[in-house]
C-alpha positions in Angstrom: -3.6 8.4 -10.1 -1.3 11.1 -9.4 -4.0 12.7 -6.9 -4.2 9.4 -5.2 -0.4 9.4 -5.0 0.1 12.9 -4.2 -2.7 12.0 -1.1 -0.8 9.1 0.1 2.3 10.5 0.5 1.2 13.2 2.5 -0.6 10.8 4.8 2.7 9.0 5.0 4.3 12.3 6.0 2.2 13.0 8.9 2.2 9.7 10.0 6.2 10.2 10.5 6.2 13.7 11.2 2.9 14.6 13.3 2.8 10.8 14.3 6.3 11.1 15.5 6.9 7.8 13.6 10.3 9.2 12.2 12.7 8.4 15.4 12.0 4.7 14.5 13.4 4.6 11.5 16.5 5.4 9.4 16.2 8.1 6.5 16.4 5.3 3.6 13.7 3.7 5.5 11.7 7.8 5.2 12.7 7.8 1.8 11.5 4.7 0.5 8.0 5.4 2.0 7.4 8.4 0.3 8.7 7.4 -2.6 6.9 4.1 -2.1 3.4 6.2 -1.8 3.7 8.2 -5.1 4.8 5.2 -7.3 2.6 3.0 -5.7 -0.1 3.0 -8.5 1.7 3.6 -11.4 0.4 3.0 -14.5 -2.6 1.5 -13.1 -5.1 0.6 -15.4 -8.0 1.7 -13.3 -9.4 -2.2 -12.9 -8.6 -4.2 -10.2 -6.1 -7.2 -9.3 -9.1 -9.7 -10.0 -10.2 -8.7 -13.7 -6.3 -8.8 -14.5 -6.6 -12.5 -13.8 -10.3 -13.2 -15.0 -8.9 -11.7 -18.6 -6.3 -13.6 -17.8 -3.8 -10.6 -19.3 -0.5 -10.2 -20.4 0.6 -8.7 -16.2 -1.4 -11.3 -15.0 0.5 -14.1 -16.5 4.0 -12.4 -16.2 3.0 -11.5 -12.7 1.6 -15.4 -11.5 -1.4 -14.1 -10.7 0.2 -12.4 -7.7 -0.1 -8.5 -6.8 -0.3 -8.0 -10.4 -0.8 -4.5 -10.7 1.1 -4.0 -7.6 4.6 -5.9 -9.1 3.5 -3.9 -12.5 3.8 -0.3 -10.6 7.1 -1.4 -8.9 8.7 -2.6 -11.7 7.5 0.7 -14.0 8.9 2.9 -11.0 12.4 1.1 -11.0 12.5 1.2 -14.7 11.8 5.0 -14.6 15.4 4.8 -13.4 17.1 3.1 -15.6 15.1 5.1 -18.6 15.5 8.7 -17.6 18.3 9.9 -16.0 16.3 12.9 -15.0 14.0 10.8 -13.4 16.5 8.1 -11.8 15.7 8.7 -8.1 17.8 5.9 -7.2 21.1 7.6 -8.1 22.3 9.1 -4.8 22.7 5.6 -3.4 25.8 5.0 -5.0 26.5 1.8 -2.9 25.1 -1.6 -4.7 23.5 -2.6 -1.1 21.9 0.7 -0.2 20.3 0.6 -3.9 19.2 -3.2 -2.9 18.1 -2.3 0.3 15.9 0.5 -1.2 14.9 -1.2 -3.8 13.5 -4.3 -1.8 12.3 -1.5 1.2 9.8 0.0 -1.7 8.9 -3.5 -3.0 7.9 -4.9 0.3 5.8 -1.6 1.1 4.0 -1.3 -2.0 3.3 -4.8 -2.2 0.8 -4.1 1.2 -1.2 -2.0 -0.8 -2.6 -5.3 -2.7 -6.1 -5.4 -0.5 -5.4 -9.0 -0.5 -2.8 -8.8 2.1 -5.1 -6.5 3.9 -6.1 -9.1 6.8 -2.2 -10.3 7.1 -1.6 -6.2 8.0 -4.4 -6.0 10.4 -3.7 -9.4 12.0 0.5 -8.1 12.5 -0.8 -5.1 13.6 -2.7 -6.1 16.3 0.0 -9.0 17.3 2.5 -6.1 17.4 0.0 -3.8 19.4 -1.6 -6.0 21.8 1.8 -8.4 22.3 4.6 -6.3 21.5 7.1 -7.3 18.6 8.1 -10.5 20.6 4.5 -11.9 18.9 5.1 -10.2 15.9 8.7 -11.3 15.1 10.7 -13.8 17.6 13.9 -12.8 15.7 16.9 -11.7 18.1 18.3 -8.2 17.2 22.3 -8.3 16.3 22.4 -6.3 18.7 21.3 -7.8 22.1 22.9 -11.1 22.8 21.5 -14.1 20.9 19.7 -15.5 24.2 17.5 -12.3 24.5 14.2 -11.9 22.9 12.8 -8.8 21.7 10.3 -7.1 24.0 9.8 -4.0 22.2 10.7 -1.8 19.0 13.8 -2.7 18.3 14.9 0.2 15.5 18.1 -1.6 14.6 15.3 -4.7 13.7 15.2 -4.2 9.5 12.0 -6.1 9.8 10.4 -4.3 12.4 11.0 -0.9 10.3 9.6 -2.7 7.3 6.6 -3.0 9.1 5.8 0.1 9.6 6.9 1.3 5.8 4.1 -1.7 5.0 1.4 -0.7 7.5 2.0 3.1 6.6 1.4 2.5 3.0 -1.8 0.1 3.4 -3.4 2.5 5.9 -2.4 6.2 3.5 -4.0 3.9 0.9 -6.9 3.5 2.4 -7.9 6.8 4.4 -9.8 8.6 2.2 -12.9 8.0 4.3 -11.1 9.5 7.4 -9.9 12.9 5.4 -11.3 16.1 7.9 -13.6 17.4 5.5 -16.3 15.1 4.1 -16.2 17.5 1.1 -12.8 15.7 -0.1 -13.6 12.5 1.5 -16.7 12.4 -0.6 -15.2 13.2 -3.6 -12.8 10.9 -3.4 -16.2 8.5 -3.0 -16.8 9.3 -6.3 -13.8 8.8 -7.9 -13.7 5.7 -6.4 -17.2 4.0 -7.4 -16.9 5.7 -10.8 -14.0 3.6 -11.5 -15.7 0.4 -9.9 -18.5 1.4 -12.4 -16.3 1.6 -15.1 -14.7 -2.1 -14.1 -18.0 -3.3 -13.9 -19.1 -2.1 -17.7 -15.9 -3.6 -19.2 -16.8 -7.3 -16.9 -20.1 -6.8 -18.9 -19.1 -6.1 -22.6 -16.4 -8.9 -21.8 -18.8 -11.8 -20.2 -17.1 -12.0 -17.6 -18.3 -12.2 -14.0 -19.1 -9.1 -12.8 -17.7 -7.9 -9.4 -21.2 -7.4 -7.6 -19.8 -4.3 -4.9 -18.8 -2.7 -7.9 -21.8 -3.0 -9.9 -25.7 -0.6 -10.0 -23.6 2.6 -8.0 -25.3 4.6 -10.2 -27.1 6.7 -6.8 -25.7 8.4 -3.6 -27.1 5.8 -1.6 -25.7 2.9 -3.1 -22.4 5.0 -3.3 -22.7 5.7 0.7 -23.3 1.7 1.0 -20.4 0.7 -0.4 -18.3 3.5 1.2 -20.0 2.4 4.6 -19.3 -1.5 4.2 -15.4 -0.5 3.0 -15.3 1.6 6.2 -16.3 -1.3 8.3 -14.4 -4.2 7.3 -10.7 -2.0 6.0 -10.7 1.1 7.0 -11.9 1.2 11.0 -10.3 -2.2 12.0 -6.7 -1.2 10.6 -7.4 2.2 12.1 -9.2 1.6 15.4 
């Protein structure tokens, strides 16, 4: 997990840096994606969001079924604050509505990580790429006058800077596939379809139904068809 986190968050970085994505955005808005990528998966079980619910587990029901694991890593990062001092990243906002606005900043981007919301992401995206914000968000900026609709970024827009926290997160989350060396990205392949493998043992021992992409990667190939179908339907559509 840690790796994974570690991966994202430097992803995230180049996006704002190399990507030039940091003039859009204020530094809470910085901070809370990078902290957003390295708490993102905390304390993840290594399953998915589906066999939480099939087991129908403790997270599961305190969670509604929703984002389980997602909700479970936000609220174990916020908690680190309030456990540790040493670990209470959230102290230098001493201002109740910066901590809020952080707070719900992070939320909102790691919940885009649930692959769930995955097609909601790709379908703002292109609305905000192909249209312009006015398709992606008809909401008039405080500071324009009421009768004028937005026709581009609009950086004083909270909502249009959330979007791009959201979409940063979902698409670092994602990019293994796309890292410059295939060495790493195919490592990462592994890692990957070795916990799928995993999920689909425990589905097994359990009775419950087994999630089929995640089942019989015991070869390269079938490892490269899976890695090949997530490429084509989550990876190169967000990315293209």
């Amino acid at each position: 997990n840690w790796y994974h986190a570690v991966s994202c968050a430097q992803v995230c970085f180049l996006f704002l840096t190399l990507g030039g994505a940091d003039q859009f955005l204020e530094s809470k808005d910085i901070f809370c994606i990078i902290v957003g990528a390295l708490i993102h998966d905390l304390d993840h079980p290594g399953t998915n969001n589906d066999f939480e619910v099939k087991r129908n587990t403790a997270l599961a029901q305190k969670y509604h079924n929703d984002s389980v694991l997602e909700r479970h890593s936000i609220s174990e990062g916020l908690n680190l604050c309030a456990r540790n001092p040493e670990l209470d990243w959230l102290k230098s906002f001493d201002n109740v509505e910066d901590r809020k606005y952080v707070e719900n900043y992070i939320t909102e981007a790691i919940l885009a990580t649930d692959p769930a919301r995955h097609a909601t992401i790709v379908k703002e995206a292109l609305a905000f790429v192909e249209e312009g914000p006015k398709a992606y968000d008809s909401v008039t900026s405080e500071s324009l006058s009421e009768s004028v609709e937005l026709t581009q970024f609009d950086r004083a827009n909270l909502k249009h800077r959330l979007f791009i926290g959201r979409l940063f997160l979902h698409s670092a989350d994602i990019s293994n596939p796309l890292h410059s060396s295939f060495d790493v990205a195919r490592d990462w392949a592994v890692r990957v379809t070795t916990e799928f493998s995993k999920q689909a043992s425990k589905e097994k021992e359990l009775r419950l139904e087994v999630t089929s992409y995640m089942d019989g990667l015991d070869s390269e190939y079938n490892i490269a068809k899976v890695q090949i179908s997530f490429f084509a339907f989550m990876v190169q559509p967000l990315f293209d």
